[in-house]
C-alpha positions as a printed Julia matrix, in Angstrom:
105×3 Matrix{Float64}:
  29.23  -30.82   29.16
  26.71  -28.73   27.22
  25.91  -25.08   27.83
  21.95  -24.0    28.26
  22.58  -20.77   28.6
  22.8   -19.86   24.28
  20.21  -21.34   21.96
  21.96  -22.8    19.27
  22.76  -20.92   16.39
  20.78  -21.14   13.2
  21.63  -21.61    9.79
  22.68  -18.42    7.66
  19.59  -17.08    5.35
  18.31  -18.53    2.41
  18.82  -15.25    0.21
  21.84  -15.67   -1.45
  24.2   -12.89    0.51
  24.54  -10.42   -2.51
  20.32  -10.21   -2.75
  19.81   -9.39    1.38
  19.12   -5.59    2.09
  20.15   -4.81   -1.4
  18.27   -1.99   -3.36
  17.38   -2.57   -6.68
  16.48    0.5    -8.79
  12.38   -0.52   -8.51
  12.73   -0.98   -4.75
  14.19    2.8    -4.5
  11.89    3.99   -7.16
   8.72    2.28   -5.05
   9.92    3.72   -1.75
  10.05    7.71   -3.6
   6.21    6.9    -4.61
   5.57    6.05   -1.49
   7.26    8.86    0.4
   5.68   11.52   -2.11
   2.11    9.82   -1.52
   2.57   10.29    2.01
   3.5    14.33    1.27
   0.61   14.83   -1.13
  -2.46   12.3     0.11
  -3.61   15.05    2.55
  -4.02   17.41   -0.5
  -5.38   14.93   -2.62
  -8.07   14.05   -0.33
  -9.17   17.49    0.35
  -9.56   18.0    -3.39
 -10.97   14.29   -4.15
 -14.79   14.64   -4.8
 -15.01   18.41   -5.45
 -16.94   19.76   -9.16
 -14.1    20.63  -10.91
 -11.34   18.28   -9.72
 -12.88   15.65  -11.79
  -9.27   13.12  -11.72
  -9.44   12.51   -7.84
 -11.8    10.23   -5.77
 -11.7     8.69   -2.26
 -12.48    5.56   -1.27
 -13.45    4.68    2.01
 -13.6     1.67    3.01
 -12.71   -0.57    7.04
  -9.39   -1.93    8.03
  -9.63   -5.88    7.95
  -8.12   -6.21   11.14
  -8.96   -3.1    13.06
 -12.57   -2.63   11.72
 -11.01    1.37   11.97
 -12.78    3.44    8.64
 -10.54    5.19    6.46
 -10.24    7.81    3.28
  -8.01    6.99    1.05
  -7.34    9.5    -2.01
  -6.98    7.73   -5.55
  -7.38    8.68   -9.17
 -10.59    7.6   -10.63
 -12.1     7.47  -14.53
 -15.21    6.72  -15.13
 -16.82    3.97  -17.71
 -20.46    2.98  -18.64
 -20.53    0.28  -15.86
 -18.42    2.12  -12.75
 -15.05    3.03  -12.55
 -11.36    2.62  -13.37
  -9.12    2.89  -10.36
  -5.58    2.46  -11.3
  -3.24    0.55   -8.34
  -0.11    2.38   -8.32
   1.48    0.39   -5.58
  -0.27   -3.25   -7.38
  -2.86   -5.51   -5.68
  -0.67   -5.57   -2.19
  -1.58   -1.93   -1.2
  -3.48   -2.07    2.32
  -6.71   -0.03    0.82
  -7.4    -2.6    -2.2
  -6.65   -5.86    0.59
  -9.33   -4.12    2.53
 -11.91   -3.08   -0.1
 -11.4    -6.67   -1.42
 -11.62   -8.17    2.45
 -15.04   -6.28    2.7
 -16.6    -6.88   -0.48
 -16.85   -3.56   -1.52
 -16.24    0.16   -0.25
């Protein structure tokens, strides 16, 4: 006689058991980045835009989900035909999946 009450039990993960919740050294150094933007975005953005802080810029631009408008603080250059915004956290970063949702900011 079979039990109900349990679901059966699934199969152990596909990740090989030494790469699951395992930092690697770009993982930790990713996560500091992340935790120091979070400390210094609000000064950033209060400086972004101003005369003489030439380096900083904000881009605002709508959540893709949410339709919510936000400011995010980035570093900016300019060129003959726009700008040059480097993407410190790559093309996964939830500002550039927005700007690139919307067509633009």
């Amino acid at each position: 006689m079979t039990s109900t009450r349990h679901p059966p039990r699934r199969p152990p993960s596909a990740a090989p058991a030494a790469r699951r919740g395992r930092r690697t050294p770009r993982t930790a150094r990713l996560r500091a980045i992340a935790a120091a933007a979070r400390l210094l975005n609000p000064v950033m953005r209060s400086l972004a835009g101003r005369q003489h802080v030439a380096l900083f810029a904000q881009v605002r631009h709508c959540g893709r989900r949410t339709g919510r408008a936000y400011i995010t603080p980035v570093t900016a250059r300019p060129t003959a035909d726009g700008f040059v915004v480097p993407l410190t956290f790559g093309e996964g970063s939830d500002w550039i999946r927005n700007v690139l949702a919307a067509g633009g900011c």
